[in-house]
Backbone as a ProteinNet text record, in pm:
[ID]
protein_1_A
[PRIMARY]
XXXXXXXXXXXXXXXXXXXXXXXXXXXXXXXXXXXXXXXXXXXXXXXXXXXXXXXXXXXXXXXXXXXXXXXXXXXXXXXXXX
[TERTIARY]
-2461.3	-2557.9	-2535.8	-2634.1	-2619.3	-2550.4	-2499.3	-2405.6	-2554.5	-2602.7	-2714.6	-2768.8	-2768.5	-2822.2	-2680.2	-2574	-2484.7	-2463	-2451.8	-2471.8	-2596	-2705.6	-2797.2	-2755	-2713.7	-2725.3	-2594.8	-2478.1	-2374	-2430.3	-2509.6	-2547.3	-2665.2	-2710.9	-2788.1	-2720.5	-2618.9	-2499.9	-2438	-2437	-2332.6	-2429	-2581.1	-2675.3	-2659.6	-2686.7	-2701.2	-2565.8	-2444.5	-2322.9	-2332.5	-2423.3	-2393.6	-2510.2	-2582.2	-2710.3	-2621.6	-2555.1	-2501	-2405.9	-2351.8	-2228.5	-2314.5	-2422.7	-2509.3	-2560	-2596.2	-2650.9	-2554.8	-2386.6	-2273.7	-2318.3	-2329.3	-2341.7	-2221	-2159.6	-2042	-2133.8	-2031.3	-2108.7	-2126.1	-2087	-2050	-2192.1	-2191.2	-2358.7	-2471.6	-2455.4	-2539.7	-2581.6	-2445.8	-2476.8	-2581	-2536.8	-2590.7	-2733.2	-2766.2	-2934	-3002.7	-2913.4	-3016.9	-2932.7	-2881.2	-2821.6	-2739.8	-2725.8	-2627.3	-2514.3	-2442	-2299.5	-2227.9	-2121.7	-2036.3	-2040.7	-1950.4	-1905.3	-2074.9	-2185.7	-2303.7	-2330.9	-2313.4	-2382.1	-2262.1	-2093	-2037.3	-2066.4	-2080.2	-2136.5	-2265.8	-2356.1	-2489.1	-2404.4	-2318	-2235	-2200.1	-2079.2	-2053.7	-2164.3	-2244.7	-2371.9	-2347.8	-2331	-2328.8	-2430.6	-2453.6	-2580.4	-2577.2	-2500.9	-2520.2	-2573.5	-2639.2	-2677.6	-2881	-2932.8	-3060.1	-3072.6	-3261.2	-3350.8	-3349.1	-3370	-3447.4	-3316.3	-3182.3	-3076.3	-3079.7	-3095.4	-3112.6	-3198.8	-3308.9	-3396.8	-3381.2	-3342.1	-3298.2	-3175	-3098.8	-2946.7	-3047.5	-3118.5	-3205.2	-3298.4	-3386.8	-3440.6	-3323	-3248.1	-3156.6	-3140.6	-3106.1	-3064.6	-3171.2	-3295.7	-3373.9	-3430.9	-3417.4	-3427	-3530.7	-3530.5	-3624.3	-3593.3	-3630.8	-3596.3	-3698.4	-3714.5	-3850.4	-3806.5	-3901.1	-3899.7	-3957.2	-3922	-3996.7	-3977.1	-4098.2	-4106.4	-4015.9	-3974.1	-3908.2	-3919.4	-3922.8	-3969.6	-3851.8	-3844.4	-3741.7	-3739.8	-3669.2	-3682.1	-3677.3	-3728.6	-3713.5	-3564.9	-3488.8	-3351.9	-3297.9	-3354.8	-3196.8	-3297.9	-3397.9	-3521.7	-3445	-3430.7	-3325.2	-3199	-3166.5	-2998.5	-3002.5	-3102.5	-3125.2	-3094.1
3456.1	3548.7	3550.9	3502	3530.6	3659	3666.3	3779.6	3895.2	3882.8	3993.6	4053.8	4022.1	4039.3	4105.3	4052.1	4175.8	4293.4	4291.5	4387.9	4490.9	4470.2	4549.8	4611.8	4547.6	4577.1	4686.2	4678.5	4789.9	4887.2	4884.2	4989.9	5087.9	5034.7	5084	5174.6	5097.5	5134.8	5305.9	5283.9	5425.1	5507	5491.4	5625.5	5655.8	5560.2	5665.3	5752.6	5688.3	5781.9	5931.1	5893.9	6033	6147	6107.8	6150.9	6232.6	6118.2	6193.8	6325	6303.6	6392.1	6507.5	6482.5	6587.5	6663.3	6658.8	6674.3	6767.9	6759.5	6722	6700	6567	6466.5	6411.4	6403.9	6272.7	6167	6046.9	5911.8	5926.2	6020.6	6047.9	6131	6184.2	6273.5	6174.1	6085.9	5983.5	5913.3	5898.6	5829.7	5836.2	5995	6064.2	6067.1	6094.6	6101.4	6018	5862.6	5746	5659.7	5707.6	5662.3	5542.7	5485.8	5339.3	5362.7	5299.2	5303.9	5349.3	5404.9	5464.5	5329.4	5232.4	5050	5066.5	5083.6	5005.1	5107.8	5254.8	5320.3	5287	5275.4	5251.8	5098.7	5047.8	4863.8	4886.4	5003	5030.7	5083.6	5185.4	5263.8	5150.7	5053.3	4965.9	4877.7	4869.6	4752.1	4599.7	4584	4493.4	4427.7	4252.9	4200.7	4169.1	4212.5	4194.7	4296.1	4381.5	4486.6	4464.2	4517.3	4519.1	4549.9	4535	4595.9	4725.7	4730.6	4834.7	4944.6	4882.7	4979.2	5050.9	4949.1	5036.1	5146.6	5137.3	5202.7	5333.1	5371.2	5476.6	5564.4	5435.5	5547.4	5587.2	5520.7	5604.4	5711.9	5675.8	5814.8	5913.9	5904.7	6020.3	6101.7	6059.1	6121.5	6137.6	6100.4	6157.8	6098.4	5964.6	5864.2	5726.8	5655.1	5573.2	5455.9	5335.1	5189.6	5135.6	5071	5053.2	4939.8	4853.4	4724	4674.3	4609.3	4544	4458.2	4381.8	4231.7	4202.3	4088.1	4039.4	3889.1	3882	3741.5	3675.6	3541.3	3461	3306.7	3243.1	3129.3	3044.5	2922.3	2828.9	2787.2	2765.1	2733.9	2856.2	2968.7	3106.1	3103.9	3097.3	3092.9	2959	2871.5	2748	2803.5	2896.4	2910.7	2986.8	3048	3179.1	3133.2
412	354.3	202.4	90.3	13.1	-76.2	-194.7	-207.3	-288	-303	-318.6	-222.3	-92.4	-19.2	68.4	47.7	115.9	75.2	-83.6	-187	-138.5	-108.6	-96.7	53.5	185	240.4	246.3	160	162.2	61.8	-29.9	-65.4	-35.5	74.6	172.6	242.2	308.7	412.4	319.6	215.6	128	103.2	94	48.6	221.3	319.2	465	486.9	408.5	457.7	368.7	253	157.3	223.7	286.9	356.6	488.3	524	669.6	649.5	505.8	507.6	409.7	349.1	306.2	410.8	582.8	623	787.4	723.3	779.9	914.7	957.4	1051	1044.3	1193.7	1189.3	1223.6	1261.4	1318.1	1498.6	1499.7	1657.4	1692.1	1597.2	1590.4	1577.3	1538.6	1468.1	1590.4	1633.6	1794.7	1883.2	1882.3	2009.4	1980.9	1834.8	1839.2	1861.3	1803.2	1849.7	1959.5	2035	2166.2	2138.7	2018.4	1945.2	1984.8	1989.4	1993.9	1863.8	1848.6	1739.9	1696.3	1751.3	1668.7	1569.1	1608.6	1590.2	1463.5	1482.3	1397.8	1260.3	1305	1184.1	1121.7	1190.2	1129.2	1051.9	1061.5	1001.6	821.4	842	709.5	635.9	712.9	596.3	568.4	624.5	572.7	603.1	714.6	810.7	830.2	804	838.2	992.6	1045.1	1219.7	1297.9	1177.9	1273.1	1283	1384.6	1394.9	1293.3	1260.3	1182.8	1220	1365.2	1430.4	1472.5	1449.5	1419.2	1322.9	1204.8	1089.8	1067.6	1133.1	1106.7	1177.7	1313.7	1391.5	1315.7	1264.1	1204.9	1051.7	978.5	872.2	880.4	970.6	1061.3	1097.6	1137.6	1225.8	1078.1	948.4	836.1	763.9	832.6	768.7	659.2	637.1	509	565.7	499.9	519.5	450.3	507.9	453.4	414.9	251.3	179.7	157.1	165.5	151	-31.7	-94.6	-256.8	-276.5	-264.4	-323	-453.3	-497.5	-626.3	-669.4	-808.6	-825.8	-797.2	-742	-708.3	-750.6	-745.6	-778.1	-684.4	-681.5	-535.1	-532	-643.9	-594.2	-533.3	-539.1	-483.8	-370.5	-374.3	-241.6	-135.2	-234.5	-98	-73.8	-121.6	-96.2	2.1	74.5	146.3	283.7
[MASK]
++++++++++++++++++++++++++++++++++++++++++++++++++++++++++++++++++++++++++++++++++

């Protein structure tokens, strides 16, 4: 995985943890609302590319947040590196 793209996905991972603990949610709470497994909802915190889309999207819903997608200009070489 390119390193921008892990980058985004752990700092994804740290606004849902500041959300959860704004909201005081454990991960155990997190669980239970979207029925994931604890392993799954903490692999969502650190920003794990092995986790679903559609994981992500339940542990962002549960806190109440939302995952926005934005186009960016790219180049065909970092576009081949992908």
């Amino acid at each position: 995985m390119p390193y921008f793209m892990e980058n985004t996905l752990i700092e994804i991972g740290k606004e849902l943890q500041k959300r959860m603990k704004l909201l005081n949610l454990s991960q155990k709470n997190i669980a239970a609302i979207t029925k994931l497994s604890i392993k799954t909802v903490r692999a969502v915190m650190q920003g794990r590319g092995s986790v679903t889309m559609d994981n992500w999207m339940k542990v962002a819903i549960a806190v109440g947040a939302t995952i926005n997608i934005t186009t960016i200009k790219m180049s065909d070489e970092t576009r081949r590196s992908i």
